[in-house]
N, C-alpha and C positions, 0 to 999 in steps of 0.2 A: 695402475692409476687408482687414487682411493675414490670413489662414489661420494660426490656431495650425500651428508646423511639427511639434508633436507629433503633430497631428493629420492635418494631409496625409501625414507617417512612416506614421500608422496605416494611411490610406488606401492609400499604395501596396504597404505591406505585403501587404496585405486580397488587392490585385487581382492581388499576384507571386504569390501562398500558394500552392502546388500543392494542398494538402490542404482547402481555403477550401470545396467544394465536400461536405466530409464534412457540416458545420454543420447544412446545412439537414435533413439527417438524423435531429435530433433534438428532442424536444418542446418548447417553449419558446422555441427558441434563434432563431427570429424575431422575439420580442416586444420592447420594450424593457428588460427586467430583465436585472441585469450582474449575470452570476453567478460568483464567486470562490470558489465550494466546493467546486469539480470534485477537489480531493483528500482531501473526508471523505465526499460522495455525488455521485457525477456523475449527469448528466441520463441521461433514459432513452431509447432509440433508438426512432424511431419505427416501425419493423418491431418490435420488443420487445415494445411493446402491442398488435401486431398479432398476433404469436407466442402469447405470453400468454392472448389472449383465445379465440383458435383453440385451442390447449390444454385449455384448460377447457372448452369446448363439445362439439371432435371429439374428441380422445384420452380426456381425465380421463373428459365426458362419453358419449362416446362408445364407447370401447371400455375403461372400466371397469378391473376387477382385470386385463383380459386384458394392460394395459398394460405391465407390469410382465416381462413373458413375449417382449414385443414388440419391448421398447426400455426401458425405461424401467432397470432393472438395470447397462446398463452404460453409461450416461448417466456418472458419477462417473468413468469412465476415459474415454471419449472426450470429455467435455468437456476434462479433465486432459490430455490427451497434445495435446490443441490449446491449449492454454495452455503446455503444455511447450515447445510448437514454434512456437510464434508471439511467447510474453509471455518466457520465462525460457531458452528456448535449452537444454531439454533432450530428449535420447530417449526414445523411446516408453517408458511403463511403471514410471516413475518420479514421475507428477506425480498426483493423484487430489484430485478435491472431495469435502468431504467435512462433517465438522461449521463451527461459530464460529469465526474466528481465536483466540477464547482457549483453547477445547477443544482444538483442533491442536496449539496451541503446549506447552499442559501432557500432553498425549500425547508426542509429539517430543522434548520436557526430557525428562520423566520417561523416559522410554526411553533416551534416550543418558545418561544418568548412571547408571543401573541399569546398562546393557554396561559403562560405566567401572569401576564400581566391583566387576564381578564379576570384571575384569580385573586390579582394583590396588587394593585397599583404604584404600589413600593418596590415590588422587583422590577429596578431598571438597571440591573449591571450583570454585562457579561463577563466570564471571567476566562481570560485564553492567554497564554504564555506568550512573553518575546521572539522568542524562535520558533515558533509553529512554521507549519509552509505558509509560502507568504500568501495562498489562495485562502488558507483557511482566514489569517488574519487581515485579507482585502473584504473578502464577505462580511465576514464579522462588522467591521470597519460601517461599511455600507447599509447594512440592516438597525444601527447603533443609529446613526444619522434617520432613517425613514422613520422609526421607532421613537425616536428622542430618549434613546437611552444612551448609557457611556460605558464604555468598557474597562477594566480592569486588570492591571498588564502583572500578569508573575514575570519575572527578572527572571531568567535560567544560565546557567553555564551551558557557553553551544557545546560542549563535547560531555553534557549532558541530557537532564530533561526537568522534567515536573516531578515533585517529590511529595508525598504525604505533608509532611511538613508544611510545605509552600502554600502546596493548595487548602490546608485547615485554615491558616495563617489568611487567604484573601477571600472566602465565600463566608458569606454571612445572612440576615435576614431582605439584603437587598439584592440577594445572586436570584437571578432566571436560569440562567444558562452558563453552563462549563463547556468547553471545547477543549479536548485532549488529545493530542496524535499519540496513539498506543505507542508504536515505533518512531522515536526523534525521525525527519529526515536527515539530518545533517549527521548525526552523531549515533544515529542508531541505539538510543538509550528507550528500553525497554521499561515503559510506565508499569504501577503498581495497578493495575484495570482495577482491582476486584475493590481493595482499599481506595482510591480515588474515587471510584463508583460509591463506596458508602459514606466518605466525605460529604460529597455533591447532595447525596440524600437527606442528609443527617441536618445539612443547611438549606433544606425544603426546597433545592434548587434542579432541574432538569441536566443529566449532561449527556454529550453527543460526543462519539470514539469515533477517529479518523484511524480508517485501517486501512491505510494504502500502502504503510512498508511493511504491514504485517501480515495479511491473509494472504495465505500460501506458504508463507514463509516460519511464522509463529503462531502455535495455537490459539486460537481465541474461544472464551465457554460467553457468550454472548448472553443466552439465558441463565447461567449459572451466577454467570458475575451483577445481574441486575442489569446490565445496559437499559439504558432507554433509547437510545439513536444511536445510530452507527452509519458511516458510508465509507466504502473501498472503494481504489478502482482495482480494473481488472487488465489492463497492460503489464503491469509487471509482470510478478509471484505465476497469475494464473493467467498467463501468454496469449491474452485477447488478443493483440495485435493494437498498431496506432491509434488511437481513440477509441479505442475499444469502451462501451460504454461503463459503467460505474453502479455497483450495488446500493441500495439503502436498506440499512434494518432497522424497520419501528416496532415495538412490543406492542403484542398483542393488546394488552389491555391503553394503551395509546391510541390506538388508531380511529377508534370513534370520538375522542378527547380534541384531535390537532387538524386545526385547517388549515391544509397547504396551499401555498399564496399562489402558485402556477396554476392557476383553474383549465385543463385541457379538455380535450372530447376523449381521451383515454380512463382517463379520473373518473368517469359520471358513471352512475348506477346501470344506466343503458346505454352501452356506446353509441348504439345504430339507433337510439331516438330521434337525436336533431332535434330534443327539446328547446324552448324560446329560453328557459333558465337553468342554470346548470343546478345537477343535484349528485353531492359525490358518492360514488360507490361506497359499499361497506368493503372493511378490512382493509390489506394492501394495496388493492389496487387503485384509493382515493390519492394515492403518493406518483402515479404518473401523470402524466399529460399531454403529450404527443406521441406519434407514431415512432411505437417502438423500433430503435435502429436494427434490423433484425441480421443484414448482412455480417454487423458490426458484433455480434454477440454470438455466433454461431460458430467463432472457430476456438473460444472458452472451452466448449464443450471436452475438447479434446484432453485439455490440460486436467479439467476438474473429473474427468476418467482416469488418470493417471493419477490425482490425487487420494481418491476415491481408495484404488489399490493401494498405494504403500502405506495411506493413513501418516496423518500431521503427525505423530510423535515420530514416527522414524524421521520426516522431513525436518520437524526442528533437531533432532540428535543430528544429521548429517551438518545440516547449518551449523548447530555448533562446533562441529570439527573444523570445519571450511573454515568459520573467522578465529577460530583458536589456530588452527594449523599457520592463517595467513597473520593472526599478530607474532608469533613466535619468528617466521621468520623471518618481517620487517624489521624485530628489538632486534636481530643477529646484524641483519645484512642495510638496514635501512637506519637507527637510532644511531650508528657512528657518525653517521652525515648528515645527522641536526635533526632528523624526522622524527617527531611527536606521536602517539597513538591519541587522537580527539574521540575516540568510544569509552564504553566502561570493559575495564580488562575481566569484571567478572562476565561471563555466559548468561548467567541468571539477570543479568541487568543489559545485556547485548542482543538486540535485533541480530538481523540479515546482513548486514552489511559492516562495515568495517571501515573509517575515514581514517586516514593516514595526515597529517600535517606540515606543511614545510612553506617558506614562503616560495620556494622555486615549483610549487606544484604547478601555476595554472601552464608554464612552458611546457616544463616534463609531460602535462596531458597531453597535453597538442602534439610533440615529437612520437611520445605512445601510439597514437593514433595513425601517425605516420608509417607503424611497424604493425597494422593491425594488433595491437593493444588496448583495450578499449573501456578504461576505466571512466569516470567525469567527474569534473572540477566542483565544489562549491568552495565559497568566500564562507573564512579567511585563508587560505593555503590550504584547501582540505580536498585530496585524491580520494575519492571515494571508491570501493570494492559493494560490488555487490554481486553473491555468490548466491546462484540461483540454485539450491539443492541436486533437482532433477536433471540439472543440465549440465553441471560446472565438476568437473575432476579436480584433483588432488593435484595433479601434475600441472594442469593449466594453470593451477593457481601459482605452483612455483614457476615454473616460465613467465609469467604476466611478473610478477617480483623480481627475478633475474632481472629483466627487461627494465623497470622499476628502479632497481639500484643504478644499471649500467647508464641508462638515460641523465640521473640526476646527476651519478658523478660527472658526465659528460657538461652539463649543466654549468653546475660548479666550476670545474676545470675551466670554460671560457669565461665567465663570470671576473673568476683571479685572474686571467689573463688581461680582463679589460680594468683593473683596477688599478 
């Protein structure tokens, strides 16, 4: 019998992987289930529940409120500055956990349009794509209204993104704010950061990088490229777990500049004052506000150790094989039976992920699911792949595709039956 050569590909892949060895690392990832979600929840590391459980017994249990005194306070910076330095490529003091990716993000808006417009009462427009997630463009939406300002829509192709082009094309002398997801979610198109960043500049306007489909997964130089705002979460790429809280990075020379509109007792100069008026700390830490989720942030750690070792270029080289290997053998085995690729076929323009298109996808997920297969649906017909580097084989990827094809033809087949 001849050896599928997708499969012996997968195989040799498997046995070159430098990083092959991370895998067994983490919960699940020995079973048979082919898991393609690793860019809305990735798996959870098997020190993590180790961590976690130790947490709750010795520290939480253990040493009580005294915790807080101990460690646990500056948890929200030291996770941050290891995130800075490992995930986004910035300096100490700049990067902090803290609340939701949606709380950050409307902190961070709301603050850089406030500096704008106490600067220039003319910058009232923000300026954010049609297809962003729709959290970023519900916030946006929201602060546009409280503000009395209007927003600014760039038109995109969803199985793209935002382009140089686009964005010179709509910022001008009346832009405050840009909002860009580095990584599309939908389409996993892979923004121009460093170029878009000196756009935004050039038209004296602030802009804020949504890295949720990309830290972890694709390098980001945070300080290199000029950012001035950034927020991730950390459920994906870096396997916080369900709500795992969400990064913010504000540069350094910002942070005495912008007042963030969530005034907390974490924020203030003195936590333990109980001052009559609130007065914010210097640096990052005027960007919190409540009690940091500390259960919630503490099983990151494991992952951004694991990251730490192999170092982002090896994890985007493996990412790129993973959705290279997986569009190659959907054009084989999936493009005869109508399926679309909705990403960019170049690498240099591709995130982490990989969205597949067909109108018979949202059934096909659900049956997937059925078989432990576990890709997810977004509108318009679009099965998304997300191939978590440190966790995801060459081989599951081809099983999760077999799976993939045999489902859809299955699809089809009743489909013409009923017609």
């Amino acid at each position: 019998m001849t050896l599928d050569p997708h499969l012996a590909y997968a195989r040799r892949m498997d046995r070159a992987d430098g990083l092959a060895h991370y895998r067994k690392r983490f919960v699940g990832a020995a079973t048979d289930l082919v898991y393609f979600d690793g860019n809305s929840l990735g798996r959870p590391p098997v020190t993590a529940v180790e961590r976690v459980e130790q947490f709750l017994r010795e520290e939480w249990g253990g040493r009580l409120i005294r915790g807080w005194d101990e460690s646990w306070m500056q948890l929200p910076f030291e996770i941050g500055d290891r995130i800075g330095r490992a995930v986004i490529s910035a300096k100490a003091g700049q990067t902090v956990i803290g609340d939701s990716t949606t709380v950050l993000l409307y902190k961070l808006a709301r603050a850089a349009v406030d500096a704008q417009l106490a600067r220039d009462t003319s910058r009232r427009e923000i300026v954010v794509d049609s297809d962003n997630f729709p959290t970023d463009r519900y916030v946006l939406e929201g602060i546009a209204r409280e503000r009395g300002m209007r927003l600014r829509w760039i038109e995109v192709d969803t199985s793209s993104g935002v382009t140089p082009e686009q964005l010179a094309e709509a910022v001008g002398p009346e832009t405050a704010l840009v909002v860009v997801s580095h990584v599309a979610y939908r389409s996993a198109y892979l923004a121009e950061a460093h170029e878009l960043t000196r756009i935004a500049h050039d038209a004296g306007a602030l802009i804020l990088w949504d890295l949720c489909h990309s830290a972890g997964s694709v390098p980001v130089m945070a300080d290199l490229w000029g950012f001035d705002l950034a927020v991730g979460c950390t459920y994906k790429y870096l396997n916080g777990g369900p709500g795992s809280p969400a990064f913010a990075y504000v540069r350094d020379d910002l942070q005495g500049v912008l007042s963030q509109p969530i005034q907390g007792w974490m924020g203030t100069a003195d936590v333990f004052a109980m001052g009559p008026e609130y007065a914010p700390a210097d640096g990052i830490r005027r960007f919190l506000s409540g009690t940091p989720p500390i259960v919630g942030m503490i099983a990151m750690e494991e992952s951004l150790a694991m990251i730490e070792e192999a170092g982002m270029a090896a994890i985007r080289a493996k990412s790129v094989a993973l959705t290279s290997f997986a569009i190659n053998v959907a054009d084989a085995w999936l493009s005869p039976l109508g399926v679309t690729l909705a990403s960019p076929v170049d690498p240099e323009e591709r995130g982490g992920h990989v969205t597949l298109q067909h109108p018979a996808m949202r059934e096909v997920t659900a049956r997937l699911w059925q078989q432990d297969v576990i890709p997810d649906y977004r509108d318009p017909g679009g099965l998304r792949l997300g191939l978590s580097p440190l966790s995801t084989s060459f081989e599951e990827v081809h099983r999760g595709l077999a799976a993939t094809r045999d489902t859809l033809r299955t699809v089809l087949t009743e489909r013409a039956g009923l017609a």
